[in-house]
VOGU-3710 file (C-alpha; in Angstrom, 3 decimals, decimal comma):
1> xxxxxxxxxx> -115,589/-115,706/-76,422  -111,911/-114,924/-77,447  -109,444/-118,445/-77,542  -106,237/-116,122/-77,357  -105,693/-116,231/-74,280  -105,982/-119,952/-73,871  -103,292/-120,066/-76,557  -101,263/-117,655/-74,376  -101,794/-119,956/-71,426  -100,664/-123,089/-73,332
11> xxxxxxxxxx> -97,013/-121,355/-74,655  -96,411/-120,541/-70,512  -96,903/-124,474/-70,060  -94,963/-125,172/-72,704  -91,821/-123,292/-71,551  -92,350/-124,489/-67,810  -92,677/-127,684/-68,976  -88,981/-127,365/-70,548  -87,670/-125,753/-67,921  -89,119/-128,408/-65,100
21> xxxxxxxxxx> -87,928/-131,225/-67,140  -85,250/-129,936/-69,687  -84,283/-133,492/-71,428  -87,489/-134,914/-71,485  -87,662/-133,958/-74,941  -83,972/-135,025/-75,861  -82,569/-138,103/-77,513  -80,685/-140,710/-75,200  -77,258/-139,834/-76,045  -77,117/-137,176/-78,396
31> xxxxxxxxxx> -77,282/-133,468/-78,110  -78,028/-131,127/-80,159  -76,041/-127,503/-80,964  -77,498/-124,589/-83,464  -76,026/-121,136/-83,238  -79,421/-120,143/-84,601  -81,126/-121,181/-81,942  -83,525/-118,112/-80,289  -84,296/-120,534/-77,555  -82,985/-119,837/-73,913
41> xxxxxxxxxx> -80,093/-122,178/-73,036  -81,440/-123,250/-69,936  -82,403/-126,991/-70,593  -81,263/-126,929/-73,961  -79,791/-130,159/-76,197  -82,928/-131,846/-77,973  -83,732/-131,352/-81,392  -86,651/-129,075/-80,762  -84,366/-127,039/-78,400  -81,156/-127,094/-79,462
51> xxxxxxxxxx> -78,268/-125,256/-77,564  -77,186/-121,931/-78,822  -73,232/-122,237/-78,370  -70,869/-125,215/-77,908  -70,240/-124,705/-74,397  -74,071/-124,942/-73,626  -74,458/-128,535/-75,153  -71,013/-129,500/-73,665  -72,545/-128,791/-70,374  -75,772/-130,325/-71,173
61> xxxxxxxxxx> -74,840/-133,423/-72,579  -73,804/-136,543/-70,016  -70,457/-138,315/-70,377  -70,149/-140,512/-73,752  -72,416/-138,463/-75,052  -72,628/-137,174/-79,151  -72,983/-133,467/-79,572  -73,661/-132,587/-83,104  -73,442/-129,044/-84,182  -74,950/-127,383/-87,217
71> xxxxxxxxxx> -73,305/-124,745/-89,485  -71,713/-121,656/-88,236  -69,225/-119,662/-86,684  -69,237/-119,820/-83,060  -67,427/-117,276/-81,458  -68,793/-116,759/-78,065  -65,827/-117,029/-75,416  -66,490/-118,586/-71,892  -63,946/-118,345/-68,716  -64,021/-121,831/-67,290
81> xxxxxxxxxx> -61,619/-122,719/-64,762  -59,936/-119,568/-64,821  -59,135/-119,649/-68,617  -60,440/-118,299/-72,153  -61,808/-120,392/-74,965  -64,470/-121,449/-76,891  -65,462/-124,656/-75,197  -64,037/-126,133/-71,858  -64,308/-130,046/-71,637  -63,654/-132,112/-68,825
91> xxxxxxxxxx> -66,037/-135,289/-70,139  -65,397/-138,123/-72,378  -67,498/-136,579/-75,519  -67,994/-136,548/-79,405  -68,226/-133,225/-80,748  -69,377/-133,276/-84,169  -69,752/-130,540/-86,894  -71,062/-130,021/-90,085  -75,022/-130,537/-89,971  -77,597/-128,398/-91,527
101> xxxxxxxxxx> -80,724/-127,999/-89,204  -83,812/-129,661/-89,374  -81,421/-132,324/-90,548  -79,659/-134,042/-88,394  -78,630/-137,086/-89,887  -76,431/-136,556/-92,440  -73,367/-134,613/-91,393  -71,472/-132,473/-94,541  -68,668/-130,427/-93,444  -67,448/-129,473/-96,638
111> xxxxxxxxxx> -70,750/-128,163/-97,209  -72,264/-126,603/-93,837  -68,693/-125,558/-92,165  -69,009/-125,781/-88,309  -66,307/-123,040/-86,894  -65,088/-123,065/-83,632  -63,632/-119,106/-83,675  -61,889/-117,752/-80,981  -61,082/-114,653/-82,515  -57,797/-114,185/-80,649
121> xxxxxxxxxx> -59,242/-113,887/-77,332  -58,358/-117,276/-75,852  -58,175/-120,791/-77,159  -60,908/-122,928/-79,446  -61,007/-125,531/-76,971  -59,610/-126,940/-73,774  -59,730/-130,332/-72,741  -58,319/-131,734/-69,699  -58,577/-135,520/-67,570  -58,629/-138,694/-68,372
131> xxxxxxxxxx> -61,101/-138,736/-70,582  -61,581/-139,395/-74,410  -62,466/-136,783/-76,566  -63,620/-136,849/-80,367  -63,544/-134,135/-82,525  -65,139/-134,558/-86,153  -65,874/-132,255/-88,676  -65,060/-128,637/-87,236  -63,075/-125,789/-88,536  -60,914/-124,440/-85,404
141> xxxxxxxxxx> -59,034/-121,175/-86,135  -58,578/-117,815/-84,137  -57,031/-119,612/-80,702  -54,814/-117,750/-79,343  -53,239/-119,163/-76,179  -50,868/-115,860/-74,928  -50,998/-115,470/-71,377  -53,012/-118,628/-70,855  -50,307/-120,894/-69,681  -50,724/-124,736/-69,243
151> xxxxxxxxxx> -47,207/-125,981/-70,204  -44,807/-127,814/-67,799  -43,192/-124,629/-67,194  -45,387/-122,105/-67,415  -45,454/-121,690/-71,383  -48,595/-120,504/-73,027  -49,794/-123,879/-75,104  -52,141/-124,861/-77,660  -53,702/-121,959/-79,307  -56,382/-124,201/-80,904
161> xxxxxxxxxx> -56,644/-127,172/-78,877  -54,838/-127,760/-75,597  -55,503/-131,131/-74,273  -53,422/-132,340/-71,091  -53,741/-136,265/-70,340  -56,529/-136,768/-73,032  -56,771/-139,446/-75,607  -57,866/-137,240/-78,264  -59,124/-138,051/-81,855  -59,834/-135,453/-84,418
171> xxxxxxxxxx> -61,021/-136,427/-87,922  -62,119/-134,520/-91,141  -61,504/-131,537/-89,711  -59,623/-128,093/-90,394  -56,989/-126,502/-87,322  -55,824/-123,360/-89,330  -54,472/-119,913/-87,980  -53,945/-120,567/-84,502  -51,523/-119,557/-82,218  -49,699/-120,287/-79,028
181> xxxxxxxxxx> -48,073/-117,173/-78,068  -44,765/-115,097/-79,833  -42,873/-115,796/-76,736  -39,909/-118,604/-77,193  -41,497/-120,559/-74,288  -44,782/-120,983/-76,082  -45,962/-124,629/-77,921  -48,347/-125,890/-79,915  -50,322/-123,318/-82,125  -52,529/-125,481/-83,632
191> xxxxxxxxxx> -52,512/-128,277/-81,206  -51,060/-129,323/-77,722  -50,983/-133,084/-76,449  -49,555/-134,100/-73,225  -49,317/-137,227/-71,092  -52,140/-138,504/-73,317  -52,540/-139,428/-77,356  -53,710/-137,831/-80,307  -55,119/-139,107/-84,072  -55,242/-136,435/-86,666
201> xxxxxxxxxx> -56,982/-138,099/-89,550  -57,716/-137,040/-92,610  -57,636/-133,556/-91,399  -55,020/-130,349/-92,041  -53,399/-128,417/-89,434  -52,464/-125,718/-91,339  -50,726/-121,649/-90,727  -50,674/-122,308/-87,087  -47,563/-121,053/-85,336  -45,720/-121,084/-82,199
211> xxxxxxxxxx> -42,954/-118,745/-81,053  -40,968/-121,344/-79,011  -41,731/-125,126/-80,556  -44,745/-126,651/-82,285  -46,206/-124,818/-85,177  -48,610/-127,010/-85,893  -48,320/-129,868/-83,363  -46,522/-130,086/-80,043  -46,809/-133,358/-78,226  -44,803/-134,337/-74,935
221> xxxxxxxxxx> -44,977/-137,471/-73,589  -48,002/-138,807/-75,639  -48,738/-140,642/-78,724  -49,451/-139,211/-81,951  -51,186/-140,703/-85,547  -51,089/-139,067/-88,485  -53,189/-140,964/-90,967  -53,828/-139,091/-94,628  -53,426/-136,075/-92,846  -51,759/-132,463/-94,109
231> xxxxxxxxxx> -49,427/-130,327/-91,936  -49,208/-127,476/-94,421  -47,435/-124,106/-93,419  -47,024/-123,897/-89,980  -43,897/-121,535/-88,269  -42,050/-122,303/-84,902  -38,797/-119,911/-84,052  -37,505/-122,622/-82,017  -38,116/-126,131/-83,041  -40,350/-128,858/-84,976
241> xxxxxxxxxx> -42,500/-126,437/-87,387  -44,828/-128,795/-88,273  -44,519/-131,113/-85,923  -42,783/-131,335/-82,159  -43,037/-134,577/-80,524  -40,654/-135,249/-77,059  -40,561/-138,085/-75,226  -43,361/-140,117/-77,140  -44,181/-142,471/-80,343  -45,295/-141,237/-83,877
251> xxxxxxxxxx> -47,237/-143,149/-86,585  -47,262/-140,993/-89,810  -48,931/-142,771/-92,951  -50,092/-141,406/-96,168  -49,446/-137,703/-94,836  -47,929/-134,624/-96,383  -46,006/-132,111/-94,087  -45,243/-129,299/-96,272  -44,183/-125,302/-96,017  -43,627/-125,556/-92,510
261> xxxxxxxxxx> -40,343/-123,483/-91,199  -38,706/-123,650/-87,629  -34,861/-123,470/-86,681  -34,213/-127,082/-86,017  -36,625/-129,188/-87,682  -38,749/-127,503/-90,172  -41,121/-129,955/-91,143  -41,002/-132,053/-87,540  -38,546/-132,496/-84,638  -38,150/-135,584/-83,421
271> xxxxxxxxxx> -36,490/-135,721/-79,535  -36,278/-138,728/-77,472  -38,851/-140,446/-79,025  -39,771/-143,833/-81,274  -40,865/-142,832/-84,555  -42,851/-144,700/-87,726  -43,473/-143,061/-91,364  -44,202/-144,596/-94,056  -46,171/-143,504/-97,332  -45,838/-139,762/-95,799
281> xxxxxxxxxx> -44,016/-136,498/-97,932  -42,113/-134,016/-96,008  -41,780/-131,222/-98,850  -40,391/-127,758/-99,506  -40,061/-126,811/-95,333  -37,242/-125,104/-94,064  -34,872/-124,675/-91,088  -32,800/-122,116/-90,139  -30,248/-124,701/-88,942  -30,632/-128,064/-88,782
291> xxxxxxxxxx> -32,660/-130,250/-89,985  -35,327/-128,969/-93,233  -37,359/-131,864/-93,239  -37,308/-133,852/-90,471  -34,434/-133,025/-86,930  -34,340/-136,385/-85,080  -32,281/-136,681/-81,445  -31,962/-139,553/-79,434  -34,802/-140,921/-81,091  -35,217/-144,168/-83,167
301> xxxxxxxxxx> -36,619/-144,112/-86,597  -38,233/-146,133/-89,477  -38,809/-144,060/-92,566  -40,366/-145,982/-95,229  -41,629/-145,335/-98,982  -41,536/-141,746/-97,990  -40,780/-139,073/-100,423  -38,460/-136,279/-98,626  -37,992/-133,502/-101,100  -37,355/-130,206/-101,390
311> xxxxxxxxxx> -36,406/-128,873/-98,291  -33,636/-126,747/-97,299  -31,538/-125,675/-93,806  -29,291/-122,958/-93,625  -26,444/-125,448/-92,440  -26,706/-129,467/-92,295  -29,083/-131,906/-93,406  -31,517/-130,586/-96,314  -33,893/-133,074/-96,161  -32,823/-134,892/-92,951
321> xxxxxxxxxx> -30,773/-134,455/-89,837  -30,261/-137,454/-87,371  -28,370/-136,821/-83,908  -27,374/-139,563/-81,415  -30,308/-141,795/-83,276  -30,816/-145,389/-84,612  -32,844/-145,331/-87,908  -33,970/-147,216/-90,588  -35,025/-146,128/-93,809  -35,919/-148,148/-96,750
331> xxxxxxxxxx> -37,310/-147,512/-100,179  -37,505/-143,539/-99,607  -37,026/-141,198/-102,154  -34,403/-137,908/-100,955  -34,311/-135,735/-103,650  -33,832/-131,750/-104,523  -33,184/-130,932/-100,575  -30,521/-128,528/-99,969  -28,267/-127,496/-97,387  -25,943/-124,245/-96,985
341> xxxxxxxxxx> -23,769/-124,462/-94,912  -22,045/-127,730/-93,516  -23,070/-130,595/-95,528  -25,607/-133,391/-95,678  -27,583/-131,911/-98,981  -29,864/-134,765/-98,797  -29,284/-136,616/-95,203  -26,934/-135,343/-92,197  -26,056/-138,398/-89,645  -24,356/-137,478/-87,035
351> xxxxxxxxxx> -23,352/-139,912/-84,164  -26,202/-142,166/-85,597  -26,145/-145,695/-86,186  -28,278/-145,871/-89,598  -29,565/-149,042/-91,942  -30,103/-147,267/-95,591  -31,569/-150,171/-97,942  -32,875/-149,352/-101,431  -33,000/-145,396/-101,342  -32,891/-142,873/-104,199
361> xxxxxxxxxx> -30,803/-139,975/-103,135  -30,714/-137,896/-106,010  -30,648/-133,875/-106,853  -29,649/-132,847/-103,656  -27,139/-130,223/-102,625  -24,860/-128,868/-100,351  -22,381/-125,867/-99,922  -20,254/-128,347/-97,463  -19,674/-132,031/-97,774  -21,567/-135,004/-98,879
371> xxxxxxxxxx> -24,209/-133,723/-101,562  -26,255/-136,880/-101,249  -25,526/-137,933/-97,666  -23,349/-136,722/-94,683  -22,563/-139,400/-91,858  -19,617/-138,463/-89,128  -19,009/-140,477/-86,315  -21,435/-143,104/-86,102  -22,330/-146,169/-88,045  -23,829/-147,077/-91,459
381> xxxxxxxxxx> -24,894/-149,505/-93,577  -26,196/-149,224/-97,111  -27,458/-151,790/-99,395  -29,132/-151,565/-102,937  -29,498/-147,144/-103,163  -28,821/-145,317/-105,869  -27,022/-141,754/-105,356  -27,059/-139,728/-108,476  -27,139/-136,499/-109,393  -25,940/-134,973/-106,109
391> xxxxxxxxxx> -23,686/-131,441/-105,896  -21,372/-131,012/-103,317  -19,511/-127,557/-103,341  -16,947/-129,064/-101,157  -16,068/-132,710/-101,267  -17,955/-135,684/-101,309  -20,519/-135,083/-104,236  -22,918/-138,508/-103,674  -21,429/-139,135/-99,849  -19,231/-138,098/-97,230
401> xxxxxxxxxx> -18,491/-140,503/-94,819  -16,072/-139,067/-91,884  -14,470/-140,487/-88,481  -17,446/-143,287/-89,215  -18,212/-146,786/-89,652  -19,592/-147,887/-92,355  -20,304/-150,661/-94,746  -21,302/-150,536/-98,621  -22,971/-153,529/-100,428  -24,372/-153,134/-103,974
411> xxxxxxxxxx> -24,872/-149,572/-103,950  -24,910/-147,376/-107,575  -23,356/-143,937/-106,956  -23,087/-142,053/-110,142  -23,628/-138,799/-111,738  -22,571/-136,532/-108,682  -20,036/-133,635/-108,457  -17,936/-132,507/-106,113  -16,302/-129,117/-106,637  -12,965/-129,800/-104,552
421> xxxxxxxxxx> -12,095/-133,125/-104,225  -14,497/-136,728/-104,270  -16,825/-136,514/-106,948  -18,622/-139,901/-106,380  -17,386/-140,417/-102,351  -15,282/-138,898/-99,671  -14,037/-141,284/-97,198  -12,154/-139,896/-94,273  -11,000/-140,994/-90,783  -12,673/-143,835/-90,655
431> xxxxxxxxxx> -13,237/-147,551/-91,260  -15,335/-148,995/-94,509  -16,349/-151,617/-96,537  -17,856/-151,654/-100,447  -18,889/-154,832/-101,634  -19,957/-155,231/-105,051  -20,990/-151,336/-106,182  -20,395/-149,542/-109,070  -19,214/-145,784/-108,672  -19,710/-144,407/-112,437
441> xxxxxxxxxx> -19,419/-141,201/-113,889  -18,832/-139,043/-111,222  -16,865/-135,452/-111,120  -14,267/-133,787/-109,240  -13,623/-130,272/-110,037  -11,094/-129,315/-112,077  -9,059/-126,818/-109,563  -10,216/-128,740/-106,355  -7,975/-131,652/-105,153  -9,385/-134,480/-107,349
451> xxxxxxxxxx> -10,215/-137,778/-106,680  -13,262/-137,731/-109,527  -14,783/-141,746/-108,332  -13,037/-141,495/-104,665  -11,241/-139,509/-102,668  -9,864/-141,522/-99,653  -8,145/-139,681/-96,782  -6,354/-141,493/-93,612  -9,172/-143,561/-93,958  -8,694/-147,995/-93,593
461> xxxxxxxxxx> -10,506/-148,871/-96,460  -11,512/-152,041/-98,199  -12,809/-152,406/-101,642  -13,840/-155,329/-103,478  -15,573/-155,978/-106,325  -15,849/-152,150/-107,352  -16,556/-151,296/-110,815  -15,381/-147,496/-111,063  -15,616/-145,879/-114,572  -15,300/-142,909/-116,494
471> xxxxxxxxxx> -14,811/-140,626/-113,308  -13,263/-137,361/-114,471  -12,429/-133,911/-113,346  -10,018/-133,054/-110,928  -6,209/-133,735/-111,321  -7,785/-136,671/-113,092  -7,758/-139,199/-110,395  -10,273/-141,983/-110,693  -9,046/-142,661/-106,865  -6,933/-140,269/-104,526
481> xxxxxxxxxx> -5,560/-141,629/-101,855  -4,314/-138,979/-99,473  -3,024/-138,094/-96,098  -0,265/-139,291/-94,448  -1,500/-142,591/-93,471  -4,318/-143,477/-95,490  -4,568/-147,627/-96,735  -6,577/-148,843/-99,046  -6,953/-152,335/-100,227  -8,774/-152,943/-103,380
491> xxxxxxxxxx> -9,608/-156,845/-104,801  -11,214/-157,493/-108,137  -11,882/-154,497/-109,039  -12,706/-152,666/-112,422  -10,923/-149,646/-112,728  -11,212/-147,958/-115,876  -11,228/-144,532/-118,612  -9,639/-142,142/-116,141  -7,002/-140,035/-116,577  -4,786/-141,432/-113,861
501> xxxxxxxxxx> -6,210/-144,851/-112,521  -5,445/-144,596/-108,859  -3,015/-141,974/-107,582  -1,485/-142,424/-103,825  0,192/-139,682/-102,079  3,232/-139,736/-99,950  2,739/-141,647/-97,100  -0,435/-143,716/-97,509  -0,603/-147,065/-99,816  -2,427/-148,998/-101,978
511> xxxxxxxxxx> -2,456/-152,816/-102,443  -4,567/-153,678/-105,691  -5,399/-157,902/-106,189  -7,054/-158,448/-109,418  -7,609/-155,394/-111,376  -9,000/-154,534/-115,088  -7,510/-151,494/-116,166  -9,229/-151,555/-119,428  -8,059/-151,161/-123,074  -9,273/-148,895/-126,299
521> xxxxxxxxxx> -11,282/-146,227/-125,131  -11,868/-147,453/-121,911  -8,453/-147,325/-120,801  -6,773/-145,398/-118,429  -4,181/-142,946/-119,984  -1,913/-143,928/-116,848  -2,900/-146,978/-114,472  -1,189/-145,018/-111,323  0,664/-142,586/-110,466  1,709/-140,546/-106,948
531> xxxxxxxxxx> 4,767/-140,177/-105,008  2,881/-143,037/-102,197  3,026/-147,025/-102,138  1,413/-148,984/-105,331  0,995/-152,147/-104,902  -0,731/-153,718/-108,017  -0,708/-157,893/-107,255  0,297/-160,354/-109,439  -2,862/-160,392/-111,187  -3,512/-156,923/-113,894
541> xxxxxxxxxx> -5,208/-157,767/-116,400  -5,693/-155,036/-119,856  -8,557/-155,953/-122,052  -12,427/-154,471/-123,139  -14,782/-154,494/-119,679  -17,257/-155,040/-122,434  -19,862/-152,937/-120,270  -23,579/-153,893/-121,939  -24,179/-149,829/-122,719  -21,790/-148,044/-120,759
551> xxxxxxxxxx> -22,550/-144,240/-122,655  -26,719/-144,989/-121,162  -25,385/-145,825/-118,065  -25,632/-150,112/-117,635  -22,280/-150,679/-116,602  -23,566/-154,757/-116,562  -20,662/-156,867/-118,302  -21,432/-158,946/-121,454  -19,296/-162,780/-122,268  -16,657/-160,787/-124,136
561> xxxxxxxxxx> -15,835/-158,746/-121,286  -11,850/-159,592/-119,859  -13,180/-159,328/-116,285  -15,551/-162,494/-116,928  -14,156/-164,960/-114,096  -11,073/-163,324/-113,755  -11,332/-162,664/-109,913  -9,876/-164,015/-106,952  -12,098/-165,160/-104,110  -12,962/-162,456/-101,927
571> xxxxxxxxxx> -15,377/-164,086/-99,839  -18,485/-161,875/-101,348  -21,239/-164,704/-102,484  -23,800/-161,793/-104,059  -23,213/-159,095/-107,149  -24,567/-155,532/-107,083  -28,139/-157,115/-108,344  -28,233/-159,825/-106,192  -27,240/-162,359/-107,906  -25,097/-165,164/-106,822
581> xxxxxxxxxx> -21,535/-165,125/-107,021  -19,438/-166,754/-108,652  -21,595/-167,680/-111,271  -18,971/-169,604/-113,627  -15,295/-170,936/-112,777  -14,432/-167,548/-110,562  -15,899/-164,870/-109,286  -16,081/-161,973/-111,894  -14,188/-158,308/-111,551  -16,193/-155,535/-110,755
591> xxxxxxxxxx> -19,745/-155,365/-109,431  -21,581/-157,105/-112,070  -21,571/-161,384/-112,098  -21,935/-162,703/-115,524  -24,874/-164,902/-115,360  -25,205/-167,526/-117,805  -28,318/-169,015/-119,327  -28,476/-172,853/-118,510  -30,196/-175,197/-120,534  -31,461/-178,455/-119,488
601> xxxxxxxxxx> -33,108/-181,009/-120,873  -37,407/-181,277/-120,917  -38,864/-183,943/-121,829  -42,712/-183,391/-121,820  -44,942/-186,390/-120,851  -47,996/-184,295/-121,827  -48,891/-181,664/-124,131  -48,297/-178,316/-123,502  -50,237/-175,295/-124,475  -49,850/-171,910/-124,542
611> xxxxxxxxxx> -51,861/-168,642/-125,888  -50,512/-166,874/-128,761  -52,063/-163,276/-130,246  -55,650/-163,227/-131,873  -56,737/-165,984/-129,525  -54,313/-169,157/-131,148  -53,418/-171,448/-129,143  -50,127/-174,036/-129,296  -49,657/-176,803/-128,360  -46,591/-179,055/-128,136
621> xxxxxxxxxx> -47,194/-182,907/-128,447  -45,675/-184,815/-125,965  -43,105/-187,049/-128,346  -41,101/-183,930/-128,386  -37,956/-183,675/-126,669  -35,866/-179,800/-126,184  -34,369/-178,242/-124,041  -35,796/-175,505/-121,376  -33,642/-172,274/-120,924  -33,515/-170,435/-117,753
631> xxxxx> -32,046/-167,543/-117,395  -30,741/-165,431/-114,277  -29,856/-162,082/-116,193  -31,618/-160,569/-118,608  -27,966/-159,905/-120,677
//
């Protein structure tokens, strides 16, 4: 007697029994997703029956639930809730990629892709509720969100991932060549957050684009993290090419946005919103405006240890562009950005109120003013930056500071060139105050309007304790003080190798207290000149600044120098390093405090030992009485 057909009989109970009872046979928790699969997806999800598409285990699996997904490109487009994409989620899920069936333990994505490929017919995924939604380990490409709507307004949003009121996490995973429409009032081609949060960690949203705002990422009213993350050649016509965030809170750290292009903003646009970076690179991205690197309005900012190079707008603020904001950046690095058109090479502030402490602006450029940095009517401060190196083809080479308030302390500015007038600094219309910096080997061109260190114009300005050196270009001007009302009030200053000191024009004056106008080579051919008021003070003093190495650059003064406690008190108790001041019987000229090594007595009442090379030791018997020399400066 044949046992086929009992064999035949047992496969039909088999089936029925999956069908009658279809996650009996499934882990608590976990669900299981293989494009593979040749199984029916009625009752799919365990690891003997695993669901054929994405959409099938997100509609098996129960909220909280895991749904891992082996290798594969999975392309099948469903029409939930009236709208096209690749899975529709409406659960609090993880959704992971990157296993390799019969294993599924040990996830790989580099190694077993999982793709989530719309193919332009609709988006990857849509997510929606208040719900929590983890994505780890997928590849998401080919959303396309045109005609799919879901903005505020109507716009077509998130061509990979839309996700309205969703805390959403995506990790280790790959959002590249997405879109959200051509249309201006499309956002979001890679992803779309709103009234919720999203994490992007390390993960790259990359050649996603947008025809209104968000090339990459467009978030309104939510939270975004960027942790070790890459935002890497993304294009918005509008706004915020890598990045669009309105009305929310950023945390960047250890990210790179790079390539990215949009017309304000081409690396990320910054409205209305609170904003944190630190450890994060904004490189080589472009605006056709305003704005290359980063476009921040209304918005309040922290940049720190950030490295913002390479970027360009066609008119202000290479690197940075800061409207109507409060920011604080510290220990950044601005270099190589450019800008074409109105000025800001580096960083444009405009209406800002801005804290810049220990900065390096440095190779950046500008076909308007202020090579290094642009501010206009607003406020800032800046302590301990250097600004070097900067080209200004107007005025202003290292900074431009216009109808502003601002305050200088201990700041190196040297190196820069303007073409027409302020090779070092162009101060204008406004109110400022330099304590203790040293403005160095700047140039004015030679057929602009000079001012090679300075050029000062109807501005109230106080200087004191400026070293300025070996400025030239221009009519020759180590300071130009123009306009027709400009004062300027300079105390214990260095002022030295320049054609013409100080020139004043008809009209505006300058009262000098305690001034070093150098001797030998490092005098001035003429102290001052110009047709306005000079007034010099009782105390001039002509003698050898004595710089440590002046031609390298350390513009530090050594004992013989003539501007070693030579000053008047000027109420400033630090010098350009930090160091207090005065350090002997009166404050010294320039920005530099002599500080002198003090020796006091040390008497040891035990031995002392130290190592020496090759393993000796010393040792110092405790009879012996010297003296122990400590010393502020390394001079």
């Amino acid at each position: 007697m044949s046992r086929r057909p009992k064999a035949r009989c047992l496969a039909i109970a088999l089936a029925m029994l999956a069908l009658c009872a279809p996650r009996a046979l499934a882990e608590p928790g976990v669900v299981f997703v293989d494009g593979a699969s040749a199984l029916p997806a009625h009752g799919c999800g365990a690891r003997a029956h695993p669901c054929p598409t994405i959409q099938d285990g997100v509609d098996a699996a129960q909220p909280g639930d895991e749904i891992r997904v082996a290798a594969g490109v999975y392309d099948a487009v469903n029409h939930r809730g009236g709208l096209a994409q690749v899975a529709y989620v409406t659960k609090s899920l993880v959704l992971r990629g990157g296993y390799l069936s019969p294993d599924w333990e040990h996830a790989d994505p580099a190694a077993h892709p999982t793709t989530l490929d719309a193919q332009g017919r609709g988006r990857a995924l849509y997510a929606s509720g208040d719900i929590r939604l983890a994505l780890e380990g997928l590849r998401i490409t080919g959303g396309d969100a045109t005609g799919l709507g879901g903005g505020r307004i109507g716009e077509d949003v998130g061509g990979g991932v839309c996700a309205v009121s969703v805390t959403l996490t995506i990790s280790d995973s790959l959002l590249h060549g997405n879109t959200a429409g051509s249309g201006l009032e499309s956002a979001g081609g890679g992803v779309y957050v709103r009234g919720g949060s999203v994490t992007l960690a390390d993960s790259a949203v990359s050649s996603n684009s947008a025809g209104g705002r968000g090339g990459g990422l467009y978030l309104r009213d939510s939270a975004v993290t960027l942790a070790h993350s890459d935002v890497l050649s993304n294009t918005a016509r509008a706004a915020g090419g890598g990045l669009a965030l309105y009305t929310g809170v950023l945390t960047a750290t250890g990210s790179i946005l790079s390539r990215n292009s949009a017309d304000y903003g081409g690396g990320m646009v910054l409205d209305y919103t609170t904003a944190q970076l630190q450890g994060t690179a904004l490189t080589s991205n472009a605006a056709g405006r305003f704005g290359g690197g980063l476009y921040a309005g209304g918005s309040t900012v922290v940049l720190a240890s950030n490295a913002i190079s390479g970027n360009r707008s066609v008119d202000a603020g290479g690197g940075l562009y800061l409207a109507n904001s409060v920011a604080t950046l510290h220990d950044n690095t601005i270099a190589s950005n450019e800008s074409s058109k109105t000025g800001g090479g580096g960083l444009a502030l405009r209406f800002s109120e801005v804290t810049l402490t220990r900065n390096v602006l440095s190779g950046n450029v500008t076909a308007g003013d202020g090579g290094g940095m642009s501010a206009a009517f607003g406020s800032a401060e800046l302590t301990g930056n250097v600004v070097s190196g900067n080209l200004a083809y107007h005025s202003g080479g290292g900074l431009y500071l216009g109808s502003a308030r601002a305050l200088l302390i201990g700041n190196t500015v040297s190196g820069n060139v303007a073409h027409i007038a302020g090779g070092g600094l162009r101060l204008a219309y406004g109110e400022v105050e330099l304590r203790s910096n040293l403005v160095v080997d700047n140039r004015a061109g030679d057929a602009g309007s000079g001012g090679s260190g300075f050029y000062i114009e109807d501005c109230a300005c106080r200087l004191l304790h400026t070293t300025i050196a070996r400025n030239d270009g221009g009519e020759g001007s180590g300071i130009r003080v123009a306009g027709p009302s400009g004062r300027v009030a300079l105390t214990n200053t260095i002022l030295v190798s320049h054609t013409v000191g100080i020139t004043v024009a008809a009209g505006s004056a300058a009262t000098l207290e305690a001034t070093l106008w150098g001797d030998g080579s490092w005098a001035n051919a003429t102290d001052w000149g110009g047709e306005g008021v000079v007034v010099t003070g009782a105390l001039n003093i002509w003698g050898p600044p004595a710089f440590l190495n002046g031609e390298v650059g350390d513009y530090h003064i050594t004992p013989d120098s003539a501007a070693r406690d030579a000053g008047v008190d000027a109420g400033v108790t630090s010098d350009i390093d930090g160091h207090p001041r005065p350090a002997g019987l009166a404050p010294d000229l320039g920005a530099d405090e002599l500080c002198y090594p003090i020796f006091l007595p040390l008497s040891l009442r035990q031995p002392l030992s130290f190592a020496l090379e090759d393993g000796y030791v010393a040792t110092i018997a405790p009879e012996v009485t010297g003296y122990q020399m400590v010393v502020f400066e390394g001079e």
